[in-house]
N, C-alpha and C positions, 0 to 999 in steps of 0.2 A: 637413107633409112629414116622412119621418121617412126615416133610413137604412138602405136594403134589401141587407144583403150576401147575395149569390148567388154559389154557386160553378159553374162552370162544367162540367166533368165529370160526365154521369149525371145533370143537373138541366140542364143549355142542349144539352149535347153528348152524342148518344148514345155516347160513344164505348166503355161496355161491349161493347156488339154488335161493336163493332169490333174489341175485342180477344178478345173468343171467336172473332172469326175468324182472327187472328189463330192463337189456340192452337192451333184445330181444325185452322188447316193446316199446321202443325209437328211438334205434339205429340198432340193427342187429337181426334182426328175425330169423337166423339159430345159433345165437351163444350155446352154448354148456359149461355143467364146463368143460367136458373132453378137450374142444378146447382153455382152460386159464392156457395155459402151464407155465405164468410166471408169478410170485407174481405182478409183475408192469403191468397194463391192458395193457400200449401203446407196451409192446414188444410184444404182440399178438392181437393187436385187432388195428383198423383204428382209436379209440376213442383217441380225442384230450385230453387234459391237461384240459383245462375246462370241458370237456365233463364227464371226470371223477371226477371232483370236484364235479359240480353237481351232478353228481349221489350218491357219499357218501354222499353228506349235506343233500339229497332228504332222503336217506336211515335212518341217525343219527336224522334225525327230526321227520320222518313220520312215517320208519318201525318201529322200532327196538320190539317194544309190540307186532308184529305181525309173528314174525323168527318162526318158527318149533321147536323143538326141535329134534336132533339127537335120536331118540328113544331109543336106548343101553347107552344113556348115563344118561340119566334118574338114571334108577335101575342101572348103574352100580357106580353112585356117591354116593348112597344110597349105596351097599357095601359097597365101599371103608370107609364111617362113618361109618359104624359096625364092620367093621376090626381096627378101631379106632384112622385111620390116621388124621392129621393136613386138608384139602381141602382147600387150599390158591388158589380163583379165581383173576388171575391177567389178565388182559382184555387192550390193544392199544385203544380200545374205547375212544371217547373225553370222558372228565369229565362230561359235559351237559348232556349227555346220564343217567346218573347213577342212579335219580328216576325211567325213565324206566326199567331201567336194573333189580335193588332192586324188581320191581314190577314182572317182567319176571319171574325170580328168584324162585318167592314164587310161581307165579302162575302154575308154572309148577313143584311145589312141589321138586325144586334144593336143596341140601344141601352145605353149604357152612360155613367155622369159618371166613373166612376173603375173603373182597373184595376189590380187588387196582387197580387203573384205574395207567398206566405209559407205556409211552414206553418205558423207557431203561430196561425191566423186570431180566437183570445179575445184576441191585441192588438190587434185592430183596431178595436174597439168599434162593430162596428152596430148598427142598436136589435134590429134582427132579423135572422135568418140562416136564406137557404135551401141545406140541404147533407144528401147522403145517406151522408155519411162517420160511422159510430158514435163514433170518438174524439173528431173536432173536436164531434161534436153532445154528447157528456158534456163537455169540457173547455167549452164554450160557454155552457151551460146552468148549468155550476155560478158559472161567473160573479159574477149569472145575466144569459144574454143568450138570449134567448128562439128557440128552434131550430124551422124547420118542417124536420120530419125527411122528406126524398125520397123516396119507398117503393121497396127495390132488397132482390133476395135476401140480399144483404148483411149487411141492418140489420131482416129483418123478424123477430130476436128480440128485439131491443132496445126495450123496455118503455116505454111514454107518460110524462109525470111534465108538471108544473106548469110548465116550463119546455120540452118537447121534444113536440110536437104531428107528430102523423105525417100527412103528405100525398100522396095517391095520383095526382093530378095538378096541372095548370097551372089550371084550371079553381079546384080546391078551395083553393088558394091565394089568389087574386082574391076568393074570397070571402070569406076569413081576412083579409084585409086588410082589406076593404069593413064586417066586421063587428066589427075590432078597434083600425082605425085612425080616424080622422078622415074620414067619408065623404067622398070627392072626385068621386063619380058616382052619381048617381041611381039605385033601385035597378033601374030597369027597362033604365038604360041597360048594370049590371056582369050582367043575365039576359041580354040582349042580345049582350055580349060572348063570354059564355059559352057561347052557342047559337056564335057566330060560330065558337069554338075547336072545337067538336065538330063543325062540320055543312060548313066548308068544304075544306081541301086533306086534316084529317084523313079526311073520310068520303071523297074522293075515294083515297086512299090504302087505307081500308081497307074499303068501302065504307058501305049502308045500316048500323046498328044491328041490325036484323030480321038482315038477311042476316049479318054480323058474328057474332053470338050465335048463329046457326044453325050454321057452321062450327064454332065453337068448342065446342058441343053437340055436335056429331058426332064 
C-alpha cells in the first residue's frame, strides 16, 4: 500500500470548464480552457487582479456543490481503494470550502481515507502525488516526491523530468500505478478496468470512439 495524494481540482473535479463559464459570462464570451495557457489567468486573459478575485470568491462561495465530476475519475478512485492504496485528497481549496467539499465528496460517491485543505502540499509527504498545478508539481518533485503531472493547458509546457511524469488520463494513471507499485490486480483484471473507464458512462457521454474522432476530424 502506499500513499496516494490527489488533488482535487482539474484531476477529480472538472471545475476548469466551470470557471470558463464562468468568465465567458462576465467577461469574455469567446474564452476557451484550451486558450488558459497559464496557471496565473492575467498572463492570458485581459482579466484585472480583482476581476479574478471575484471570480474565485464567486466560485468558493456559490459553485463549488455544483463542479461535474471528471467521469473517469469517479471509477477509477474506486479502483485505486480496491487495489488497497492509502487515497490522500489534498486540495489549495480555502478551508471555508470544506463542508461543501465533504458534501461533494459523498454525493458523487468519491472514496477518500484522508482530506487536507493546505497549500504548501511538499508537507505532506505522499509517496506520490496526482496534481496538474506546475508549482506544487516543481516544489514536489524537488523533494523528490514523485508527481503525475494532470495534462491541463496550463502545465502542457512544463517539461517531464525524473520525478514529474505527465498523465493524460485516469486510465494512464491505473497503469502507472499497476506498473510502478506493488501489483495489487491482475493484469487482465487493471485491462479490464480500463476498458470499464472508456467504454461505459464515458462513451455514453461522448459517444462510439469511431464516431468520437469522426467529429473531432471534421
Amino acid at each position: 500500500m502506499i500513499k496516494i495524494g490527489i488533488d482535487i481540482d482539474n484531476v477529480i473535479a472538472d471545475t476548469g470548464s466551470h470557471l470558463v463559464n464562468m468568465i465567458r459570462a462576465k467577461h469574455m464570451p469567446d474564452f476557451t480552457v484550451d486558450a488558459w495557457t497559464s496557471w496565473h489567468l492575467s498572463d492570458c486573459t485581459d482579466l484585472s487582479q480583482h476581476d479574478q478575485e471575484e471570480i474565485f470568491t464567486d466560485l468558493h462561495d456559490n459553485h463549488m456543490g455544483t463542479i461535474m465530476p471528471i467521469v473517469p475519475a469517479v471509477s477509477a478512485l474506486q479502483t485505486i481503494a480496491r487495489m488497497g492504496h492509502f487515497i490522500w485528497l489534498i486540495t489549495s481549496r480555502p478551508e471555508s470550502t470544506k463542508t461543501t467539499t465533504v458534501s461533494w465528496l459523498a454525493k458523487h460517491e468519491i472514496p477518500y481515507h484522508q482530506l487536507t485543505f493546505c497549500d504548501n502540499k511538499w508537507n505532506c509527504n505522499p509517496d506520490v502525488m496526482i496534481d496538474d498545478g506546475p508549482a506544487h508539481a516543481i516544489s514536489l518533485s524537488a523533494k523528490p516526491i514523485p508527481v503525475l503531472l494532470y495534462h491541463r493547458p496550463w502545465n502542457a509546457e512544463m517539461p517531464e523530468s525524473k520525478y514529474i511524469t505527465r498523465v493524460r488520463s485516469w486510465t494512464e494513471i491505473l497503469l502507472w500505478l499497476q506498473a510502478n507499485h506493488a501489483p495489487l490486480m491482475a493484469d487482465d483484471d487493471i485491462l479490464a478496468e480500463a476498458y470499464r473507464l472508456t467504454s461505459g458512462a464515458r462513451q455514453k457521454q461522448y459517444g462510439h470512439p469511431i464516431d468520437d474522432f469522426t467529429r473531432t476530424g471534421k
